[in-house]
VONU-950068 format. One record per atom (N, C-alpha, C): x, y, z. Coordinates in steps of 0.1 Angstrom, whole numbers, plus 5000, padded with zeros to 4 digits. Layout:
BEGIN
XYZ...
This chain:
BEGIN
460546327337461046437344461346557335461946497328462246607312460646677308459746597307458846697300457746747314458046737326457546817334457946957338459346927334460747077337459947157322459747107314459047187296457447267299456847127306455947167311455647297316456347307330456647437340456847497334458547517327459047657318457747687303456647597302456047677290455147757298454847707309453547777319453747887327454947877325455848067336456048117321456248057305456148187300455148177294454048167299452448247297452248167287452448017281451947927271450247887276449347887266447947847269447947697270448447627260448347497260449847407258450147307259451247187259450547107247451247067237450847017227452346897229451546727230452146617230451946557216452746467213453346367198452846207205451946167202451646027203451745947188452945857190453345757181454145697184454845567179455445467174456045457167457545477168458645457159457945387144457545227149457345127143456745197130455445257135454245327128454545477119455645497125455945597115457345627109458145557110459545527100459945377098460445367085460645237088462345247091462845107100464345097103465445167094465045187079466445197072465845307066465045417073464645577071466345657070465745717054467745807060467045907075467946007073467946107083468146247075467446327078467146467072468546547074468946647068469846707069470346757083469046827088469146887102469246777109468646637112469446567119471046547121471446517104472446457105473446597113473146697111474046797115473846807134472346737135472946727147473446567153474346487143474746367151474046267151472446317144472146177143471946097131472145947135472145837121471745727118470745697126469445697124468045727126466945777122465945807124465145767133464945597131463945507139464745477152466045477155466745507170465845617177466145767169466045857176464245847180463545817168462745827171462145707187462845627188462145497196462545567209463545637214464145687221463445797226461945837221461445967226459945917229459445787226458245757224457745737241456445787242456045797253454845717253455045627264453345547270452245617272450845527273450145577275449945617292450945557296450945637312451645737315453145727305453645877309452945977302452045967292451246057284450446107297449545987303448446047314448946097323450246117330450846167343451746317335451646327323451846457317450846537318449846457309448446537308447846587322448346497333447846537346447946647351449746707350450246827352450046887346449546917327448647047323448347087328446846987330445547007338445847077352446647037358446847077373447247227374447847287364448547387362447447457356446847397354445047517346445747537328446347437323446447467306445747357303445847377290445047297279446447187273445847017269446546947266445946917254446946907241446646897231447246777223446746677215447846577213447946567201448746537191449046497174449046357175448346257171448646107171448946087156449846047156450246037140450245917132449145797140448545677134446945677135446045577127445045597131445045507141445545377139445545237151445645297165446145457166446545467177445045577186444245607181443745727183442945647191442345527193441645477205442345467221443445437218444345457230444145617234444645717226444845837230443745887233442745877229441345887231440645877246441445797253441145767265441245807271442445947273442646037279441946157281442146207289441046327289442046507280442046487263442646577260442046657257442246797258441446897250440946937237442146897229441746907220442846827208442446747194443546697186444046827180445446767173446046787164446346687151446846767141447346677133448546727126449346647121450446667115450246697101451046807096451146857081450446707067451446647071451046567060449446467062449146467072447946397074446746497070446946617067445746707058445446597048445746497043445146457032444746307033445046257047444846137053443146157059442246137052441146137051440246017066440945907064440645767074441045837091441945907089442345977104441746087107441446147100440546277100439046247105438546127098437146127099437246057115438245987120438345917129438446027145439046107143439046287153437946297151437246347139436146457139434646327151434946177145433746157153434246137169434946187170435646157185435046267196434346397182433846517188434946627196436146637199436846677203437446777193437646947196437947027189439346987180439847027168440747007158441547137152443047057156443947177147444647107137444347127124445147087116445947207111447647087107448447187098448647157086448847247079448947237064449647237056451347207064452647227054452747157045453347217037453447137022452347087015450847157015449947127007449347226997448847176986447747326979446847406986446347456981445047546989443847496989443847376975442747276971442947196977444047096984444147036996443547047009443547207011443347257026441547227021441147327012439747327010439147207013439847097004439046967003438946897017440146937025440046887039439246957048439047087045437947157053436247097049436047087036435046987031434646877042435746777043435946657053434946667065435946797067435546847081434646867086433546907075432046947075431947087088430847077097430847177103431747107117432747027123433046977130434047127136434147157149435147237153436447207155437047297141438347287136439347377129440447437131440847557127442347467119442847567111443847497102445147567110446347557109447547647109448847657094448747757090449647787079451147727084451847637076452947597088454047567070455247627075456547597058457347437066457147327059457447227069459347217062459847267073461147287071461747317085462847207087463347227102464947247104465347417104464247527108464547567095463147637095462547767084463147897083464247937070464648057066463548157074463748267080463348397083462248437072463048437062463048487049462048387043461648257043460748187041459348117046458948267060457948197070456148187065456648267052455048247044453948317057453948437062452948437070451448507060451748557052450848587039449748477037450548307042449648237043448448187052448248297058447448267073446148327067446248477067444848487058444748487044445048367039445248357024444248237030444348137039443848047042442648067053442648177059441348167065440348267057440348297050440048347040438948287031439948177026439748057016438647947025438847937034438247807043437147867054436648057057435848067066436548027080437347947083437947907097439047957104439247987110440448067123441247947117443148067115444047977111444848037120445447987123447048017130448247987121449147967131450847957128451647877131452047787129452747717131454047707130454947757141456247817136457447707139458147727126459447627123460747677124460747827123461747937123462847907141463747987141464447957150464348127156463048237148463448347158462248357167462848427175461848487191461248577187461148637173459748767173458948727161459448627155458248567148456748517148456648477160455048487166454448577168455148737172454348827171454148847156455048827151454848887132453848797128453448687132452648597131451148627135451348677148450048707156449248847148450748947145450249057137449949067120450248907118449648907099448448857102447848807112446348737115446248597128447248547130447348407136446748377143445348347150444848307158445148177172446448117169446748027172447848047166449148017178450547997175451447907182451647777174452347677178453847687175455047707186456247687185457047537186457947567173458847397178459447447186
């Protein structure tokens, strides 16, 4: 019910696409993960709790992705295992994502690109020779990167948007933004340093 009410409110404010998180607690923290700062400040104490507490089936995924679709947007998904991308696979999504740190997870990468389905990868916290080498990966597969400062939330003062055509630049490929900041005009400052693509937490 919760992510149908997200749903709606992204679609009355003029969002193109709904971008979903497919994973498993199990698969991506282990039980005795500390908790990041910004958690703890918001009350939480442990990680793999919070995390188990948000994980969605592959049915509630399909009865989400249903309402994209129904609403005329685009559903986009980040699976942040490879074990898992045959499941999510099964869905009818538009297009993957990938999470910052998986720019360099090569086994998951090649595992999207033969899936044929368009690719957005992000790039926080990597070199520029990281991004390169994963555009390499990528061969001619259709795939655009996003400049993204993996920090939750991102100083104003630290949104790196310099890094958008620093990187499409560098790679020939449409980069966007991936925003971590907590302000409401930073997408346009984003849109207006180059962004092709702008993802809000």
């Amino acid at each position: 019910e919760r992510g149908i009410q997200l749903i709606n409110e992204a679609a009355d404010a003029g969002a193109d696409a709904i971008k979903f998180q497919w994973f498993t607690a199990d698969g991506l923290v282990a039980r005795e993960a500390r908790t990041a700062e910004y958690q703890k400040s918001q009350g939480i104490v442990n990680q793999h709790d919070l995390l188990s507490g948000l994980e969605l089936s592959a049915l509630d995924m399909s009865v989400l992705l249903s309402k994209v679709h129904e609403l005329g947007l685009h559903g986009i998904v980040t699976v942040f295992s490879e074990h898992l991308v045959d499941d999510a696979a099964r869905l009818d999504w538009d297009a993957w994502k990938t999470a910052s740190p998986d720019l360099v997870h090569r086994p998951l990468l090649d595992r999207l690109v033969a899936d044929g389905r368009p690719m957005i990868v992000s790039t926080g916290g990597s070199t520029i020779e990281e991004v390169l080498r994963a555009g390499k990966w990528l061969g001619e597969h259709p795939a655009a990167f996003l400049q993204c400062v993996s920090a939750y939330p991102v100083a104003d003062t630290h949104a790196s948007l310099g890094g958008i055509n620093a990187i499409a630049a560098a790679t020939g490929r449409i980069c966007g933004y991936s925003d971590h900041t907590t302000s409401e005009s930073m997408g346009g400052l984003a849109v207006a340093a180059g962004a092709m693509i702008l993802e809000k937490h």
